[in-house]
C-alpha positions in Angstrom: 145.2 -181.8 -53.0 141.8 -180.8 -52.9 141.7 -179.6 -49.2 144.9 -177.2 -50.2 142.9 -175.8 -52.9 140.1 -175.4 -50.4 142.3 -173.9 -47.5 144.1 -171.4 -50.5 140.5 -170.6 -51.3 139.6 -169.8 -47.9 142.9 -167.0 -47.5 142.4 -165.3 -50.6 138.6 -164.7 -49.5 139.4 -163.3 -45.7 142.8 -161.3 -47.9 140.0 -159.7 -50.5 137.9 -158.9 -47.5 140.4 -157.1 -45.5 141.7 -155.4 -48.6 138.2 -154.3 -49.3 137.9 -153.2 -45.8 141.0 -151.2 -46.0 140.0 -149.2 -49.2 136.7 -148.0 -47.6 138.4 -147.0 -44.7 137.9 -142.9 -44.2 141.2 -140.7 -45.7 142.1 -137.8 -43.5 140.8 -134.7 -44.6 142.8 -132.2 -46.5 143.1 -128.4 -45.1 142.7 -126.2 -48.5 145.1 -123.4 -49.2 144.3 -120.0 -48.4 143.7 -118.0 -51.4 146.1 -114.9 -52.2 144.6 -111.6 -52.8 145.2 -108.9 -55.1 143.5 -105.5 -55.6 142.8 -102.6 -58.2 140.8 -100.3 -56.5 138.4 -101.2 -54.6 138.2 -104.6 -57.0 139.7 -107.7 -55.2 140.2 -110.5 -56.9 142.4 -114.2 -56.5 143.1 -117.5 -58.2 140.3 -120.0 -57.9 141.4 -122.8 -55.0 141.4 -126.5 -56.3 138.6 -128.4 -54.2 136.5 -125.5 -52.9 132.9 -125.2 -52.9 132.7 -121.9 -52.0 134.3 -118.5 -50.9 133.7 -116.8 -47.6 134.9 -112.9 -48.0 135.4 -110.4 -45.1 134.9 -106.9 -45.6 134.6 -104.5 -42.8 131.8 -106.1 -40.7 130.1 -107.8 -43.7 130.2 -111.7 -44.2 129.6 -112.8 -47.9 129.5 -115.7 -49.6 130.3 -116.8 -53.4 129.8 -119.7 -55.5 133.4 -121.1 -56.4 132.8 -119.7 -59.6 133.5 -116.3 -58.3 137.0 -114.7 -58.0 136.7 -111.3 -57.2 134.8 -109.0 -54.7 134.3 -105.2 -55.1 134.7 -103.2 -51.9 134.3 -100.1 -50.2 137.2 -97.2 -50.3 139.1 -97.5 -47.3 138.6 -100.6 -46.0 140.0 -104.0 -45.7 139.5 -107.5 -47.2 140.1 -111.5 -45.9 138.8 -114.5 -47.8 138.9 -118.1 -47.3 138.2 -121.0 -49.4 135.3 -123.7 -47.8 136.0 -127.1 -48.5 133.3 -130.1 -48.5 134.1 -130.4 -45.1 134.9 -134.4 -45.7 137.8 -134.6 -48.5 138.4 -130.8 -48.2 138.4 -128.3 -44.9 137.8 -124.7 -44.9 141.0 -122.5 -45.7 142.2 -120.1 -43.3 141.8 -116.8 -44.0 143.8 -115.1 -46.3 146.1 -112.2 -45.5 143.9 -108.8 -45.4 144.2 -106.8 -48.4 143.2 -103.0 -48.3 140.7 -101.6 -51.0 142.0 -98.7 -53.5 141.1 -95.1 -54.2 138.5 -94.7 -56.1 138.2 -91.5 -58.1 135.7 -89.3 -58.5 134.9 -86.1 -60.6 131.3 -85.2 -59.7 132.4 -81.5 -61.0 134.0 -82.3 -64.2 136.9 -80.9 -64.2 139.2 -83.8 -65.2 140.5 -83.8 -61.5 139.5 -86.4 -58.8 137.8 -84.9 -56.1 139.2 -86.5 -53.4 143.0 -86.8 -54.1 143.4 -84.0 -56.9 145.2 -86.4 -59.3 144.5 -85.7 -63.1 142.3 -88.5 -64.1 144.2 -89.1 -67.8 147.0 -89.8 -69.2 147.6 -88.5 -72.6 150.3 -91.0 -74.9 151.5 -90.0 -77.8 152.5 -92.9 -80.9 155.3 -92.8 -83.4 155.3 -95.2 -85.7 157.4 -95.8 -88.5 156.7 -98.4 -90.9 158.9 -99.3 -94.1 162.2 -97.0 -93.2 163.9 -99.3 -95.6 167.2 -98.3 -94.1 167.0 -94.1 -95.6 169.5 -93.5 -92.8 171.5 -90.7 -94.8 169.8 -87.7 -96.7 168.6 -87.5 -100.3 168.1 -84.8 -102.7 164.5 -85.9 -102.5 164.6 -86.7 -98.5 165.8 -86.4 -95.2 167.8 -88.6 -93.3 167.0 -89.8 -90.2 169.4 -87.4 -88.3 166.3 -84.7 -89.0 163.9 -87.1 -87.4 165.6 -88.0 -84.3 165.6 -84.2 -83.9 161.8 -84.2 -84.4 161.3 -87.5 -81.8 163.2 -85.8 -79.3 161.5 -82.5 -79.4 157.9 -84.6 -78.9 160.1 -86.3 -75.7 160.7 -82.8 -74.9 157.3 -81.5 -75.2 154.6 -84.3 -74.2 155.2 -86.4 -71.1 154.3 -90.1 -72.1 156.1 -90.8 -76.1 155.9 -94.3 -77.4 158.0 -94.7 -80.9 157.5 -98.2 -82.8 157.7 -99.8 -85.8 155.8 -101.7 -88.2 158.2 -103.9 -90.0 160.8 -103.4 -92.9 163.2 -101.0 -91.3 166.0 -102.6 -92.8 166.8 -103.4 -96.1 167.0 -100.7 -98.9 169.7 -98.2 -98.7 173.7 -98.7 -98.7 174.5 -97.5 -95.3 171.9 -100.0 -94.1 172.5 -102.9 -96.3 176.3 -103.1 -95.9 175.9 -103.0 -92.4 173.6 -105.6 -91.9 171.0 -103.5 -90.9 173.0 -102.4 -87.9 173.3 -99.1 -88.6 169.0 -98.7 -88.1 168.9 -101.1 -85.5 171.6 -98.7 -83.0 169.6 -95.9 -84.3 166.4 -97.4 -82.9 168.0 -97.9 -79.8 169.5 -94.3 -79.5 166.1 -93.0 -80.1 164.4 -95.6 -77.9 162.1 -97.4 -79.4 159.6 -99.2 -77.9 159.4 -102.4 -80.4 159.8 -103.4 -83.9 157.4 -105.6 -85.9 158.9 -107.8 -88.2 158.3 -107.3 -91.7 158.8 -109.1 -94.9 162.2 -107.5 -95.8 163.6 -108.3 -92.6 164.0 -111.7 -94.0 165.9 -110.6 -97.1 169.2 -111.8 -95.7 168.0 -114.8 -93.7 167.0 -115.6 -89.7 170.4 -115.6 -88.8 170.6 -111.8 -89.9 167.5 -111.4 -87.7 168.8 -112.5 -85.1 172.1 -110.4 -85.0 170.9 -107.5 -85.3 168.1 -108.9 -81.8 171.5 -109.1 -80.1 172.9 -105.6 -80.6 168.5 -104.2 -80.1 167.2 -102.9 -76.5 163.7 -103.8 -78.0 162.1 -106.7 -78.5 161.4 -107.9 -82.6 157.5 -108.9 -82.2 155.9 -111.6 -84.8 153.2 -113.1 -82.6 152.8 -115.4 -85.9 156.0 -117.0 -87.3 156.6 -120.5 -86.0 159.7 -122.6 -86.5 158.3 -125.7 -89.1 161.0 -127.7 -87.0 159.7 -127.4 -83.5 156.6 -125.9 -83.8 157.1 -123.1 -81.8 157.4 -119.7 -82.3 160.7 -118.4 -84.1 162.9 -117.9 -81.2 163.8 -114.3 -82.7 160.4 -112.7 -82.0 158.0 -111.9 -78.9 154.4 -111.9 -79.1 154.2 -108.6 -77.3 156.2 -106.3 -74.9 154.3 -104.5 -72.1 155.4 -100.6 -71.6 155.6 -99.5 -68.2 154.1 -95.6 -68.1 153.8 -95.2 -64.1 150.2 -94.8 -63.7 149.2 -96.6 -67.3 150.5 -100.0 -68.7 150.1 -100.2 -72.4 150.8 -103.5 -74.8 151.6 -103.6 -77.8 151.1 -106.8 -80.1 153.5 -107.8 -83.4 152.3 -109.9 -86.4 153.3 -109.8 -90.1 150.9 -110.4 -92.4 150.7 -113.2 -95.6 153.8 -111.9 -97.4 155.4 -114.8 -98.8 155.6 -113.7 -102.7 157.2 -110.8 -101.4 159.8 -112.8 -99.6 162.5 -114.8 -101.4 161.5 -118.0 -100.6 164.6 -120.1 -99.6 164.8 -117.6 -96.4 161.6 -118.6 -95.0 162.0 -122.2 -95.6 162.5 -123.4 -91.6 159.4 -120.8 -90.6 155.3 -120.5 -91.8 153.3 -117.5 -90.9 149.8 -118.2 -89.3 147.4 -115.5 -91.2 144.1 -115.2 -91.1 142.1 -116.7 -88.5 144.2 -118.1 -86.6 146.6 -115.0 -86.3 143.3 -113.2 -85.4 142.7 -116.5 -82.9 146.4 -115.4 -81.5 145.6 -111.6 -81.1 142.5 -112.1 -79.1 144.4 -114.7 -76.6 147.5 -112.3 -76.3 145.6 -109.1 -75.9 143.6 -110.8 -73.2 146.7 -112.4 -71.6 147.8 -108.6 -71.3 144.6 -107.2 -70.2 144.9 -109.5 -67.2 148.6 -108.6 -66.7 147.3 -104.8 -66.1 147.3 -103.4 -69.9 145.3 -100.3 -70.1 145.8 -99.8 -73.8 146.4 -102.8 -76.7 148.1 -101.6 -79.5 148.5 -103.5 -83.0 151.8 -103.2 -84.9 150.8 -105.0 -88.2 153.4 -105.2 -90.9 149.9 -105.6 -93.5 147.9 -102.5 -94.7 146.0 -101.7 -98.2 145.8 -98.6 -100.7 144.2 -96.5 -99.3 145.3 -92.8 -99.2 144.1 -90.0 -96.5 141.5 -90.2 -93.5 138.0 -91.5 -94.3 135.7 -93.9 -92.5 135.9 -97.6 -93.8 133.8 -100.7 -93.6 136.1 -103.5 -91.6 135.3 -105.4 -94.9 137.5 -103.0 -96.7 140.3 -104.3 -94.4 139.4 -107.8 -94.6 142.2 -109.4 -96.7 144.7 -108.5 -93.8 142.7 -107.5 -90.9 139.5 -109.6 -88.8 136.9 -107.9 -87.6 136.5 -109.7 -84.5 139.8 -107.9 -83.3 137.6 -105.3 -82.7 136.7 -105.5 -78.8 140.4 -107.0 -77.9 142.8 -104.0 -80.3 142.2 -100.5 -79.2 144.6 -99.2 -81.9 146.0 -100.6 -85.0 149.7 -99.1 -86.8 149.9 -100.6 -89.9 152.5 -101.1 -92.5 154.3 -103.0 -96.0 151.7 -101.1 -99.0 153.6 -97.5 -98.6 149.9 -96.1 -98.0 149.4 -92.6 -96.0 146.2 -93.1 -94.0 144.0 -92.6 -91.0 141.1 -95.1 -91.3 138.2 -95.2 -88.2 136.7 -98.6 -89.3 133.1 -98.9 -88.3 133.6 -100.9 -85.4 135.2 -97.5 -83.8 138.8 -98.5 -84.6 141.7 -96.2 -86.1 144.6 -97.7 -88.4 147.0 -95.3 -89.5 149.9 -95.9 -92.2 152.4 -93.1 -92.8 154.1 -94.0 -96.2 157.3 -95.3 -96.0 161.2 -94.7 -96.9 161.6 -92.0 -94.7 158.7 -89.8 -96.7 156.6 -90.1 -93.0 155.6 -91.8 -90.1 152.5 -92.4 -88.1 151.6 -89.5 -85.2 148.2 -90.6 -82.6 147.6 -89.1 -79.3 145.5 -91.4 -77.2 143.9 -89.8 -73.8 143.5 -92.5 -71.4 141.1 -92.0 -68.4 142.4 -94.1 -65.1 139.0 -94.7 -64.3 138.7 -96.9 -67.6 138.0 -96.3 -70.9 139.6 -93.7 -73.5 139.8 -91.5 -76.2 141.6 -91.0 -79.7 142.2 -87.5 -79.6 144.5 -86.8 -82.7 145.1 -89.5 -85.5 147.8 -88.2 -88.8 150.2 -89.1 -91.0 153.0 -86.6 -90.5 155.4 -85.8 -93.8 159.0 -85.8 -93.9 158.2 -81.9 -95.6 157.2 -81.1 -91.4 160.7 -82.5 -89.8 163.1 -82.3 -93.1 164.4 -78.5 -92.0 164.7 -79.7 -88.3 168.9 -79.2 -87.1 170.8 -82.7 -87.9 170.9 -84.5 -84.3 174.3 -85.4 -82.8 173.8 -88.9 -81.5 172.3 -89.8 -84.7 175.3 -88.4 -87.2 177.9 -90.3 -84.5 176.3 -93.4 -85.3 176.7 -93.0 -89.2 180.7 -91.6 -88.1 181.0 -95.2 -86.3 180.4 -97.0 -89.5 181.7 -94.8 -92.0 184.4 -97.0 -92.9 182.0 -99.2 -94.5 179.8 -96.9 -96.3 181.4 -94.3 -97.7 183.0 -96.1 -100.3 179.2 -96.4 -101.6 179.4 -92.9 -102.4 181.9 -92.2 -105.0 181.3 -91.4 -108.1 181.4 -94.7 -111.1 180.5 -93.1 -113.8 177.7 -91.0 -115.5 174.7 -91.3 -117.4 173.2 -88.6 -120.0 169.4 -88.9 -119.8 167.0 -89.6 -117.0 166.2 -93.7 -116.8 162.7 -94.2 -115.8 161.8 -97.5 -113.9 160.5 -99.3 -117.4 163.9 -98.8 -118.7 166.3 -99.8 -115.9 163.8 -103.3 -115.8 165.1 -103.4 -119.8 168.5 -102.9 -119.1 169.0 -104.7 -116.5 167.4 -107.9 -118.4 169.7 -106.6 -121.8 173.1 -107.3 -119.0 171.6 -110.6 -117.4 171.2 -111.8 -121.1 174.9 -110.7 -121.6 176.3 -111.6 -118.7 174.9 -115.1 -119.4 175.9 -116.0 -123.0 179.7 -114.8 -122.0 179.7 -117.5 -119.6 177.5 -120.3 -120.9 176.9 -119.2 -124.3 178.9 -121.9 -125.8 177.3 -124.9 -123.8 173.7 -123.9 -123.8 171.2 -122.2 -126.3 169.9 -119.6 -124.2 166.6 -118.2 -125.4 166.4 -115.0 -123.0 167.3 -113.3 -119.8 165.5 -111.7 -117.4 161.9 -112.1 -114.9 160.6 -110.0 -112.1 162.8 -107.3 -112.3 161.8 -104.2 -110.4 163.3 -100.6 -109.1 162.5 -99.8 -105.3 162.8 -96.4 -104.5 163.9 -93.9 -105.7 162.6 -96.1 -108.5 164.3 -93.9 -111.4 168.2 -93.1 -112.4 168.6 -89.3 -112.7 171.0 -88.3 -115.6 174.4 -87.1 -113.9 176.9 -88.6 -112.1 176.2 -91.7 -110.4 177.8 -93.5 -107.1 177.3 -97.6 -106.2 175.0 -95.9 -103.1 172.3 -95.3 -106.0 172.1 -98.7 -107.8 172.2 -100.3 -104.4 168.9 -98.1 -103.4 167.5 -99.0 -106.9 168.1 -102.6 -106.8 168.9 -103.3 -103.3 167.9 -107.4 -103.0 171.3 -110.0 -103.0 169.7 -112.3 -105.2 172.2 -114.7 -107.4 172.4 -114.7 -110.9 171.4 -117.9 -112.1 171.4 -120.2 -115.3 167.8 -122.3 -115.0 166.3 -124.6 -117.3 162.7 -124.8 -118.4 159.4 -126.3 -120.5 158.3 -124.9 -123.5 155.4 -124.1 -122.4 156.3 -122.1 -119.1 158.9 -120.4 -121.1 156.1 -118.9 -123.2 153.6 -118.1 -120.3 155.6 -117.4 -117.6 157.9 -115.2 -119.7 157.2 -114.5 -123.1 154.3 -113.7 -122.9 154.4 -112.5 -118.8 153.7 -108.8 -118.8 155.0 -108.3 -115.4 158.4 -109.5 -116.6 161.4 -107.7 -118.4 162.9 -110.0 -120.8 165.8 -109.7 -123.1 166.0 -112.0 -126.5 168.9 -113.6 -127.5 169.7 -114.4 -131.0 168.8 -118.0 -130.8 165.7 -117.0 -128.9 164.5 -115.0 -131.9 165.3 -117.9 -133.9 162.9 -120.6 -132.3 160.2 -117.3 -131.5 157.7 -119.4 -133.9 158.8 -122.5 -133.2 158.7 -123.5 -129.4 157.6 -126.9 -128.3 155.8 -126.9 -125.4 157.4 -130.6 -124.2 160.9 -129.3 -125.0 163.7 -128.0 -122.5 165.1 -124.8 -122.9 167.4 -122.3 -121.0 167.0 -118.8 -119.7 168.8 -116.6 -117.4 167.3 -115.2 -114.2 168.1 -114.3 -110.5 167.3 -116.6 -107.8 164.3 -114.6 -106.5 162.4 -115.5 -110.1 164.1 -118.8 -110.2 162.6 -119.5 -106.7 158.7 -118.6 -107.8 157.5 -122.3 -108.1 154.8 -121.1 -110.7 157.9 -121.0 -113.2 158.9 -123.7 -113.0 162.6 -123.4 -113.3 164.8 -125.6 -112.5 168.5 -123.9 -111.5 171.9 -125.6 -113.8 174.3 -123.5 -112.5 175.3 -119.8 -110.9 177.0 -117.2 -112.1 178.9 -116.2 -108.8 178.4 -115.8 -105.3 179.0 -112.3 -105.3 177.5 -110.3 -107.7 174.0 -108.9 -108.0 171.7 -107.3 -110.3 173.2 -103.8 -109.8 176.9 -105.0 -110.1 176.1 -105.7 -113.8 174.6 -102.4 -113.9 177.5 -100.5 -111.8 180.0 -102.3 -114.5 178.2 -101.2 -117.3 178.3 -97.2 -115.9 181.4 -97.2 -115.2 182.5 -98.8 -118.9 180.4 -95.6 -120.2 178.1 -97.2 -122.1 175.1 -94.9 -121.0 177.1 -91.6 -121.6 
């Protein structure tokens, strides 16, 4: 037994030693790949090779060579450049030479005269920016306003007039108006394609109706909806309804523009945002600076910022960037050339200190956003008009064809919206439609529960959008739907004592109406009791309530139904 044990010894030993042998043994030598050049100008550059030490580069009769660190070469006009990769010469040999890549024009202006010297080109290009931020779907004309038939005029007459026209938008195009709103938003959407639009931020409102609204109205758009920050809580990804960015192709220029919204969530009813989170702050700043350099190195001349964020601000001044710090971060500064901002209703033109312009232009069709940037192909630029342009400059423009066949092609839906209801005999401020609208929640709520519940009051965040007020005359369903445009469910919720009294009672940003038993327990309400009001599901949704929803009125009607039914039963005549 022992010699067997001896004799296995013995194999495994000369095994181990050949096996040792084997591993040392030299590995044949592995030829790199020749690296593949591009050029702009006379600057050549390539991807870095895996495994060299070093670049050899061939340019006319000169032989250089760079540390592996290196990736580009700047040559002469004119001539031609190779470039190999050098290996170790023992695990890694020398790449062959790459295919020869000719340098670029360089221009040149020694007299100043905005032409190149040697080929004549003009050495700019000059872009002008439309944005429009907050359209909230004022597709048809106003007493007060124009529709947007009067503004395509004006786009087209800038296509017309100035060679290079970029029209975008910063967020909350949708939602707002009855030709908008009862289409879905489609109605704005095929407009924005008529008129060619460039992008569209997302904004706030554009989640009124819910992601799958979004994404409709993405399949009938020929732009891209950009929100470089909303991420899908499921996968972790970005919302598969939005781009980052979307490069524009301008011939001789390339300029990107970058989406984001910014922290809006109390403006957003909150069950429509429940699968998504919106990165703000530094990390959406974090995702800028990647994305604008990911364009930069794609070829972007120009980085714009479409920001559905903005402040208060009214007319052109210089600002401190700390003035813009609650939405916008500083170190965006040397990545964002320009910044179109949007959601406050502001009219602005801001140069921060840092050298950067962000412009506003209102909102609900009142203006947009105009800047002319002058580009210089040799690098570098200039912003040579910045302005908020009023709906007062376009408003007498003729109505444009394309635009009033697109309101024809849905008129079976809208028009309705228009007829007359009913009438009202004296103006009703914005105050006082928050009072009556709280007054018919209260009602509408004790005719259908008053028996089963005590009800101590009706009401919450009740507020007009524009046109804000109800002038006395004859009014159609288009008005009320303008007015109080959000489909938010009426809804029976319970509640403490105690957040009834601060939340409500004695909430000064809320409308409330009393009910009888309300006024009865006024004086009386204990803080650990239950009690019930009547609200719509955007204040039933605001967790800082605490409300807790029983039951629903319908599925179907909305704060201004209660308000149209009331109008048209005279009660305001």
């Amino acid at each position: 037994m022992k010699k067997t044990i001896k004799k296995i010894g013995v194999w495994l030993g000369l095994m181990a030693m050949l096996l040792s042998l084997y591993s040392c043994a030299p590995t044949e030598a592995v030829t790199l790949a020749a690296p593949q050049l591009t050029a702009d100008g006379i600057a050549v550059r390539w991807e870095a090779v895996d495994g060299a030490v070093a670049y050899e580069v061939a340019c006319g009769y000169e032989l250089v060579r760079l540390k592996n660190d290196i990736t580009e070469y700047e040559g002469r006009e004119g001539e031609s450049v190779r470039v190999r990769a050098i290996g170790d010469g023992t695990r890694y040999l020398d790449s062959p030479w790459s295919e020869p890549i000719d340098c670029g024009h360089v221009h040149r202006d020694d007299n100043n005269d905005e032409y190149c010297d040697g080929c004549a080109e003009y050495l700019f290009v000059v872009i002008d920016f439309y944005a429009v931020n907050d359209l909230h779907g004022k597709f048809c004309d106003t007493d007060s306003q124009p529709g947007v038939d009067e503004l395509s005029t004006y786009f087209k007459n800038a296509r017309q007039r100035d060679d290079h026209v970029i029209l975008l938008s910063s967020g909350d195009m949708w939602q707002g108006s009855a030709e908008s709103n009862l289409t879905g938003g489609a109605i704005i959407t095929e407009w924005m394609n008529a008129m060619d639009f460039s992008s569209m931020t997302l904004g706030n409102h554009e989640f009124d109706w819910g992601e799958d609204a979004i994404r409709e109205n993405l399949a009938i758009a020929d732009f891209p909806f950009l929100a470089i920050n909303v991420f899908d809580n499921e996968t972790g990804k970005r919302a598969d309804y939005c781009e980052p960015s979307v490069m524009v192709d301008l011939g001789a220029v390339q300029v990107g523009i970058i989406g984001a919204i910014g922290d809006c969530y109390s403006s957003i009813s909150s069950d429509m945002v429940e699968g998504v989170h919106f990165k703000t702050g530094l990390a959406l700043a974090s995702l800028v600076r990647a994305e604008a350099e990911r364009l930069r190195g794609a070829g972007a001349d120009l980085i714009v910022y479409s920001l559905h964020d903005g402040n208060s601000m009214r007319g052109t001044q210089s600002v401190q960037t700390s003035a813009l710090s609650s939405y916008y971060q500083s170190s965006l500064a040397n990545y964002v050339d320009i910044v179109f901002e949007g959601h406050s209703h502001s009219y602005y033109v801001l140069k921060d200190d840092l050298g950067t312009y962000h412009l506003q232009g209102g909102g609900e069709n009142y203006g947009i956003s105009h800047a002319e940037i002058k580009l210089d192909l040799r690098g570098g630029f200039a912003v040579t008009e910045a302005e908020t342009v009023r709906s007062t400059v376009y408003r007498a423009l003729e109505d444009d064809a394309a635009a009033e066949a697109i309101e024809e092609k849905y008129s079976s839906i809208i028009d309705y919206a228009y007829d007359v209801i009913g009438s009202v005999d004296s103006h009703m401020d914005s105050d006082t439609l928050s009072a009556v609208m709280a007054q018919l929640y209260l009602e509408a709520a004790l005719e259908k529960w008053g028996e089963d519940y005590g009800i101590v009051l009706a009401g919450g965040y009740i507020k007009t959008r524009s046109p804000y007020d109800l002038e006395a005359g004859e009014v159609c369903y288009a008005d009320l739907l303008s007015l109080f445009p959000f489909n938010n469910r009426m809804v029976l919720c319970s509640v403490s004592g105690e957040k009834l009294w601060y939340q409500f009672i004695q909430n000064e940003s809320y409308a409330v109406a009393m009910s009888d038993y309300g006024n009865s327990v006024y004086n009386n309400i204990d803080f650990s009791a239950t009690y019930y009001v009547m609200v719509d599901s955007y204040t039933q949704l605001y967790s800082k309530n605490g409300l807790t929803a029983v039951a629903y009125l319908d599925d179907t009607t909305f704060a201004r139904d209660l308000l149209a039914a009331a109008i048209k039963e005279g009660r305001f005549e």
